[in-house]
BARO-256098 format. One record per atom (N, C-alpha, C): residue number from 0; residue in one letter; atom name; y negated, z, x negated. Coordinates in nm, 3 decimals, padded with zeros to 5 digits, always signed. Each point is the difference from the previous one (the first is absolute). Layout:
BARO-256098
{kollum NUM; a; CA; {Y; Z; X}};
...
This chain:
BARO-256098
{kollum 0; x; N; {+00.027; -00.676; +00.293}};
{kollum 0; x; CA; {-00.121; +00.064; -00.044}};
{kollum 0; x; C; {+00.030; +00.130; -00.077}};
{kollum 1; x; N; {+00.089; +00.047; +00.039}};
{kollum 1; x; CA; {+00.049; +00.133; -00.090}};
{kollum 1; x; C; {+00.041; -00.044; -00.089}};
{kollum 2; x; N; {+00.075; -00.063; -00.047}};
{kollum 2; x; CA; {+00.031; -00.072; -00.141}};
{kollum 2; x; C; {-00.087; +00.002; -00.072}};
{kollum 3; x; N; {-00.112; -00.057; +00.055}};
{kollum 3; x; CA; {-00.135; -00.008; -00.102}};
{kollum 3; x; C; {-00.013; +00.103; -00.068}};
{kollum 4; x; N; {-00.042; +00.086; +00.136}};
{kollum 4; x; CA; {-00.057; +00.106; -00.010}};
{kollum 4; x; C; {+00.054; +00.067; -00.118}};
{kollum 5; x; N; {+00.146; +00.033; -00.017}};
{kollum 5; x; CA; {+00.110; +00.093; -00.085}};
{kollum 5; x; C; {+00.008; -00.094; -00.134}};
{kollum 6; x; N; {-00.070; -00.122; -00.029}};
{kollum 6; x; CA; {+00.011; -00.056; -00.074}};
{kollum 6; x; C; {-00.113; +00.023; -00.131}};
{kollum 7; x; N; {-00.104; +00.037; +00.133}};
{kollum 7; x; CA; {-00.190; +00.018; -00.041}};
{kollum 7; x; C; {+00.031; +00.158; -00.071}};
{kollum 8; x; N; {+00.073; +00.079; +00.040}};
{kollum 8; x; CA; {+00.040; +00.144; +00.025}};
{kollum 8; x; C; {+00.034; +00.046; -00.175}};
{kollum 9; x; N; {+00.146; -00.125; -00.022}};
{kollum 9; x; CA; {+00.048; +00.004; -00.173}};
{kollum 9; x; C; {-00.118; -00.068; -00.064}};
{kollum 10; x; N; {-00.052; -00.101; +00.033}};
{kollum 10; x; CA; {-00.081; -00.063; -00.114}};
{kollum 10; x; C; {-00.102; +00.113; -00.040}};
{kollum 11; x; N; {-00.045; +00.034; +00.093}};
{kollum 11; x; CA; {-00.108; +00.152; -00.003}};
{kollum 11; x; C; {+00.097; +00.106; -00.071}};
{kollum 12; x; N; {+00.073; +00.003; -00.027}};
{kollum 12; x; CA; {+00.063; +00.117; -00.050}};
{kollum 12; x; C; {+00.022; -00.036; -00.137}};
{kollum 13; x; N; {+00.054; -00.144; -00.020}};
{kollum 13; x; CA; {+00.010; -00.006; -00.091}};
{kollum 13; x; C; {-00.108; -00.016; -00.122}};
{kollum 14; x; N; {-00.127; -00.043; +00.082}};
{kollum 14; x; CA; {-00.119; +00.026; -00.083}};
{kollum 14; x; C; {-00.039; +00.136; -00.038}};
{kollum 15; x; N; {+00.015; +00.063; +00.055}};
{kollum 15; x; CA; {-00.017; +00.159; +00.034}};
{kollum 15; x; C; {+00.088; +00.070; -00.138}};
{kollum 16; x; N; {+00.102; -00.095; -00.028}};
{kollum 16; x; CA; {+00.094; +00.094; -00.115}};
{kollum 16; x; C; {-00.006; -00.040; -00.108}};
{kollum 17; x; N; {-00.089; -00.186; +00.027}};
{kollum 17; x; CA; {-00.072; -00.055; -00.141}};
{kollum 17; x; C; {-00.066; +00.082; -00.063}};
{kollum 18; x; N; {-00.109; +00.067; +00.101}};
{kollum 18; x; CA; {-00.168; +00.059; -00.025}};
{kollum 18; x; C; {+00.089; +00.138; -00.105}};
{kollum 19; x; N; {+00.095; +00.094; +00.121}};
{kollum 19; x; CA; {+00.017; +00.110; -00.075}};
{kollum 19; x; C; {+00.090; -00.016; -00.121}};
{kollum 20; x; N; {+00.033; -00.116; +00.002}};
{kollum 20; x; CA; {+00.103; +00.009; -00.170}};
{kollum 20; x; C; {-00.086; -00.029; -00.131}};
{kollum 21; x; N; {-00.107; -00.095; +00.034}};
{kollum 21; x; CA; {-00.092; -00.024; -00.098}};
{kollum 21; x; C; {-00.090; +00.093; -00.019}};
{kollum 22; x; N; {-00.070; +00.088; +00.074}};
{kollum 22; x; CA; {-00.089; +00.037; +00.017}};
{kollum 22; x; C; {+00.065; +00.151; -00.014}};
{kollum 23; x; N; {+00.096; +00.087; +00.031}};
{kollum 23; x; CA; {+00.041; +00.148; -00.009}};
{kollum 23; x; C; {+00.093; +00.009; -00.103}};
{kollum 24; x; N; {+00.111; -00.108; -00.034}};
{kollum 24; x; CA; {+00.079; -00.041; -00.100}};
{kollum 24; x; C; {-00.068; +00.000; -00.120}};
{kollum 25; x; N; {-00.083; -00.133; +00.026}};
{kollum 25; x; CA; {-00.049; -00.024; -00.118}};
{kollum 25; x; C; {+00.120; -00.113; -00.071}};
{kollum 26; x; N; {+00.027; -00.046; +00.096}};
{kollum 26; x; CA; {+00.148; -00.123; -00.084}};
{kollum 26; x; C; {-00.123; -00.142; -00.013}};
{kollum 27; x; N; {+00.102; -00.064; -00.067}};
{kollum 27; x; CA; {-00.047; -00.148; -00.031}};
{kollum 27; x; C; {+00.044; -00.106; +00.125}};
{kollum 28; x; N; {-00.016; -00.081; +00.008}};
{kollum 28; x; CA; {-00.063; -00.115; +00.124}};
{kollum 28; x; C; {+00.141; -00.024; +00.041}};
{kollum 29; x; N; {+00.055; -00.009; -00.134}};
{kollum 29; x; CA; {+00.196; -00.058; +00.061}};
{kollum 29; x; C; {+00.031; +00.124; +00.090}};
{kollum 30; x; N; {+00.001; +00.126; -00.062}};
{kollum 30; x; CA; {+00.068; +00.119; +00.011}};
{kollum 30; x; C; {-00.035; +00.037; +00.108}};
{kollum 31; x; N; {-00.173; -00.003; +00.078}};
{kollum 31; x; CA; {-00.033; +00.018; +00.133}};
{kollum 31; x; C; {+00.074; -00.072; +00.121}};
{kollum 32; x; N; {+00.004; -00.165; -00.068}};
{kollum 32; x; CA; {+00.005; -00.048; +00.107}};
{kollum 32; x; C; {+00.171; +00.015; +00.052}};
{kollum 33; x; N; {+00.105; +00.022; -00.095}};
{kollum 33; x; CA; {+00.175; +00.052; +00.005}};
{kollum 33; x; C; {-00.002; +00.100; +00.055}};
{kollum 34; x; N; {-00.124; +00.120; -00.037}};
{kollum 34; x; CA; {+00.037; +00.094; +00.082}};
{kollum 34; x; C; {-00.020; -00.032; +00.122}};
{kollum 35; x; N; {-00.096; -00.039; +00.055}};
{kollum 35; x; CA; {-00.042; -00.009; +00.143}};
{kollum 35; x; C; {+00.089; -00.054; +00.065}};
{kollum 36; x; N; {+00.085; -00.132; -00.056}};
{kollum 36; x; CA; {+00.097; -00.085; +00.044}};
{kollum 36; x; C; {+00.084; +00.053; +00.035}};
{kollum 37; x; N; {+00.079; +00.120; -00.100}};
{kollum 37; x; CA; {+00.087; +00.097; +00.021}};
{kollum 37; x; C; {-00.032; +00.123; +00.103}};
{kollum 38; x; N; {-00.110; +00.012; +00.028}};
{kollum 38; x; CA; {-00.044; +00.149; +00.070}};
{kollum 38; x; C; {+00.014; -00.060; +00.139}};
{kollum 39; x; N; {-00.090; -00.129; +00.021}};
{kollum 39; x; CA; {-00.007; -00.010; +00.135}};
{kollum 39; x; C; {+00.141; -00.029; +00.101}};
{kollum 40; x; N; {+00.097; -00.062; -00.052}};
{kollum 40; x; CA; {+00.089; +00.017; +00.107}};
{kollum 40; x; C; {+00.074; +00.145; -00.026}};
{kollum 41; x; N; {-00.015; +00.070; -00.110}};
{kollum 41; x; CA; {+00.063; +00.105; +00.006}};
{kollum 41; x; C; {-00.127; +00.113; +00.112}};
{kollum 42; x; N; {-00.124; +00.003; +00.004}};
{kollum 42; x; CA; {-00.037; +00.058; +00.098}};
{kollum 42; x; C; {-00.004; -00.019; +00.172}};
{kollum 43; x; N; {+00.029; -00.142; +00.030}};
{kollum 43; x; CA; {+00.014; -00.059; +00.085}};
{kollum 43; x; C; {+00.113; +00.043; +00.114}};
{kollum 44; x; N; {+00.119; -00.009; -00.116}};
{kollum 44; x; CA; {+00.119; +00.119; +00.042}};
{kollum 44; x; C; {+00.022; +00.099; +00.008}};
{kollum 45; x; N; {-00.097; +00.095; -00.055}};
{kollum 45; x; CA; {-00.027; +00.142; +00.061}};
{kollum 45; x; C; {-00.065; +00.019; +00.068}};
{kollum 46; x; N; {-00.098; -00.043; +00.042}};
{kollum 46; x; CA; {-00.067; -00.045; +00.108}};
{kollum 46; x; C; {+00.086; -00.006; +00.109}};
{kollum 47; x; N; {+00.103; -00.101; +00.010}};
{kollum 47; x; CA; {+00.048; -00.014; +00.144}};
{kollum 47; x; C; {+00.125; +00.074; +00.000}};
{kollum 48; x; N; {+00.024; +00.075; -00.130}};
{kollum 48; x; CA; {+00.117; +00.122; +00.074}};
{kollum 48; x; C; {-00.065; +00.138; +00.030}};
{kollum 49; x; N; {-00.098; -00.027; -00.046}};
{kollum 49; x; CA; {-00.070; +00.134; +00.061}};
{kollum 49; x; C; {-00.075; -00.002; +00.117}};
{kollum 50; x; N; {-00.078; -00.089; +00.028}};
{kollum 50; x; CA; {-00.059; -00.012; +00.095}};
{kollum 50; x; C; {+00.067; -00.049; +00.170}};
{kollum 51; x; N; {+00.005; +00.045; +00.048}};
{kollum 51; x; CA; {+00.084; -00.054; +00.140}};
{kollum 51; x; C; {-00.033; -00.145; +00.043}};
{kollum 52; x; N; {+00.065; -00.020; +00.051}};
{kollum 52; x; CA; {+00.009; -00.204; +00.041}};
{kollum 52; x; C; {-00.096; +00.034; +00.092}};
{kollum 53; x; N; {-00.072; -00.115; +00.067}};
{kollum 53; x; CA; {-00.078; -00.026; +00.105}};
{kollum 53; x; C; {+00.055; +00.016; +00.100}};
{kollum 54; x; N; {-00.036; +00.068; +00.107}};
{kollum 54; x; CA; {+00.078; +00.027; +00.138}};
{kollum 54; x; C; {-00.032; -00.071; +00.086}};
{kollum 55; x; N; {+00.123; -00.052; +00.121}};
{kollum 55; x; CA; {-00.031; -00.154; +00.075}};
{kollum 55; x; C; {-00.096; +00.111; +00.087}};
{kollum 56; x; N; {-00.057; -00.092; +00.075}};
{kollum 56; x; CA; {-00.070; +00.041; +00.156}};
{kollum 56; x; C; {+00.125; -00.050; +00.130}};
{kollum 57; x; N; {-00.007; +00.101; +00.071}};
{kollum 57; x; CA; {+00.076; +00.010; +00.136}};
{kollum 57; x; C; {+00.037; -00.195; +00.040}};
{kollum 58; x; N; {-00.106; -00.080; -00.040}};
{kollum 58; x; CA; {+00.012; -00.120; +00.065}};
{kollum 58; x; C; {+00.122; -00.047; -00.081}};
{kollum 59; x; N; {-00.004; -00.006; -00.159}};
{kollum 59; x; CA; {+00.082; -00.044; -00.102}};
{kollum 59; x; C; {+00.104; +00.041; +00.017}};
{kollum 60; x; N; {+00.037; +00.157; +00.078}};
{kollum 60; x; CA; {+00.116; +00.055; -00.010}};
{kollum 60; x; C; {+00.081; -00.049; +00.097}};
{kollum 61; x; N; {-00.094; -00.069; +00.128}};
{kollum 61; x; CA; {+00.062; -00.048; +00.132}};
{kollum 61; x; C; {+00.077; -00.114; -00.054}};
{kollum 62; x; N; {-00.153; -00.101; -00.085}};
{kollum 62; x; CA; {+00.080; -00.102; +00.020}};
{kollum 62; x; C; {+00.172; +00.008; -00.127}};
{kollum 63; x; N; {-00.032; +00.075; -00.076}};
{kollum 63; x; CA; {+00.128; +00.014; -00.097}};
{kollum 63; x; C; {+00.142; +00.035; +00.069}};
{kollum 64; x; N; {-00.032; +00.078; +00.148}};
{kollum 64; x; CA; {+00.079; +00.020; +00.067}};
{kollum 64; x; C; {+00.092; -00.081; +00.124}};
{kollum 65; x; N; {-00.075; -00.106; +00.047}};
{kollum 65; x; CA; {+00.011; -00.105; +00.052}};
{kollum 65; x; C; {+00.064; -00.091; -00.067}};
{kollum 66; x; N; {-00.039; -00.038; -00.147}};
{kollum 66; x; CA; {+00.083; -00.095; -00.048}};
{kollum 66; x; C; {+00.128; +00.057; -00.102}};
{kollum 67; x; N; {+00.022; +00.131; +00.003}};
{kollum 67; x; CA; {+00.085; +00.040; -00.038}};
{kollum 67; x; C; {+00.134; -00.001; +00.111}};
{kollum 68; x; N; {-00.049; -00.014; +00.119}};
{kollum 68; x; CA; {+00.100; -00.017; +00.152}};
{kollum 68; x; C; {-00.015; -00.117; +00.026}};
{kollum 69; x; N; {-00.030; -00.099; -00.049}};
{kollum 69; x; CA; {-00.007; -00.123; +00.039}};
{kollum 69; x; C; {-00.063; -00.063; +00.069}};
{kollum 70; x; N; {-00.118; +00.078; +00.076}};
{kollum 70; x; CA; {-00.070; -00.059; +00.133}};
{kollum 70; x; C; {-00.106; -00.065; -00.042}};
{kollum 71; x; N; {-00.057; -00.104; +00.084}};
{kollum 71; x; CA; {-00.113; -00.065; -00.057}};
{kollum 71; x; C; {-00.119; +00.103; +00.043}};
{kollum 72; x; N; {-00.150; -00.058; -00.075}};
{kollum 72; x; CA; {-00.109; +00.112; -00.007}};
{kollum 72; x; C; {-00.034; -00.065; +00.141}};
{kollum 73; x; N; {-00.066; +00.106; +00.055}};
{kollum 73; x; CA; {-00.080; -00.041; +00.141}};
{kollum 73; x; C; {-00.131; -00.075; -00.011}};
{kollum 74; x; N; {-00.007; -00.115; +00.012}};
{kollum 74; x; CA; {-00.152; -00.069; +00.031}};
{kollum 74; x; C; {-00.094; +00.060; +00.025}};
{kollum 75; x; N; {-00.075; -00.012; -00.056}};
{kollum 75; x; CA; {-00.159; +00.080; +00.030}};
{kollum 75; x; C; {-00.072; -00.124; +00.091}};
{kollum 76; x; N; {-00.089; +00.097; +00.071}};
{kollum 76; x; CA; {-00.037; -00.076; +00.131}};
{kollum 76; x; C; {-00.139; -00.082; -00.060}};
{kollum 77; x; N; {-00.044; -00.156; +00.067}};
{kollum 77; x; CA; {-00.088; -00.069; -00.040}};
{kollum 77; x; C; {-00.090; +00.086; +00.019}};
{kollum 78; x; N; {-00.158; +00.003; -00.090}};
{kollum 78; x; CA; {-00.123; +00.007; +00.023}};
{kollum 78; x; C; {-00.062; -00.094; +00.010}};
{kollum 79; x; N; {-00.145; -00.015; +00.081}};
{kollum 79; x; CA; {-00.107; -00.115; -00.020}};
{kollum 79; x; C; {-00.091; +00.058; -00.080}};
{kollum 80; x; N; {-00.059; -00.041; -00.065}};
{kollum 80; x; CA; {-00.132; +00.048; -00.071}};
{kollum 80; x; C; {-00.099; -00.081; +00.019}};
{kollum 81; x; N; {-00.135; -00.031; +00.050}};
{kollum 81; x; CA; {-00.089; -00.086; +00.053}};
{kollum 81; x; C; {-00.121; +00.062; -00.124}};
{kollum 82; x; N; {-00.037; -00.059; -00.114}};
{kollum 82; x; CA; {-00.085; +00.016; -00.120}};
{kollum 82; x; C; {-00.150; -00.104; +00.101}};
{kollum 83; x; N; {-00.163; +00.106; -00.007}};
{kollum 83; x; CA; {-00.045; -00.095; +00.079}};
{kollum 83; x; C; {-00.127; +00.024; -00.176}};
{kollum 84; x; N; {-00.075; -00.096; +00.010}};
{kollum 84; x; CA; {-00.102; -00.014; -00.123}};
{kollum 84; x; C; {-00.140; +00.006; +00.109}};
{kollum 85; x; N; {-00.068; +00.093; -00.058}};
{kollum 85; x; CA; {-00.132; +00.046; +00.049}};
{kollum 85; x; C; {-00.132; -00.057; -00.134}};
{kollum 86; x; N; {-00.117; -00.104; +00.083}};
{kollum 86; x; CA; {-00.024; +00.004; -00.100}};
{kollum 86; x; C; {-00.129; +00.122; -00.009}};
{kollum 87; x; N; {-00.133; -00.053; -00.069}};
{kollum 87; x; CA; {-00.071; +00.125; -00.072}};
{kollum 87; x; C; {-00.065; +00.049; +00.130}};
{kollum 88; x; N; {-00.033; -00.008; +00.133}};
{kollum 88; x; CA; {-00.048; -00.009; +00.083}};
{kollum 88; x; C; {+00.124; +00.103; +00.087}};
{kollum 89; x; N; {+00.078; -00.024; +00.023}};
{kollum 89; x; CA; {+00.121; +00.074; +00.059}};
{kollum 89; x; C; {+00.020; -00.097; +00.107}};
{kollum 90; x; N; {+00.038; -00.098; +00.015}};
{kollum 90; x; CA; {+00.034; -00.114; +00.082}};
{kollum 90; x; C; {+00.108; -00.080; -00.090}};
{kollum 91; x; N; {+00.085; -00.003; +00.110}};
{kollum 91; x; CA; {+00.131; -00.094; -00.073}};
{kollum 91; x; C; {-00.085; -00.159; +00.020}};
């Protein structure tokens, strides 16, 4: 799902550098659309050297730590979940 997401992220960007090359430039249709082609992975990468990586949460760090020692992850314990349907009356 993050894939998408970071995927949805350039396409948006790269429209974003269509709008301002045609439109603040003032270039022609080829010339917008090379620049943008050219801008967006070049902003993409400043982006992620400037910006700090995503930081794990305590759980991610456990489990990174566990399988870095070899141990298997600990089983999480069964739940039941009992889903009951009420109808318009409030009587199952």
């Amino acid at each position: 799902m993050e894939r998408v997401k970071n995927a949805a992220l350039v396409f948006c960007l790269f429209i974003v550098l269509l709008d301002i090359f045609s439109s603040y430039f003032r270039a022609t249709a080829v010339g917008s659309f090379f620049g943008a082609l050219a801008g967006t992975p070049v902003l993409v990468h400043v982006f992620n050297r400037i910006a700090p990586g995503r930081l794990r949460s305590a759980s991610e760090n456990a489990i990174a730590q566990l399988v870095a020692h070899g141990e298997s992850m600990p089983r999480p314990t069964e739940q039941v979940v009992v889903l009951r349907m009420e109808g318009p009356n409030g009587r199952t």
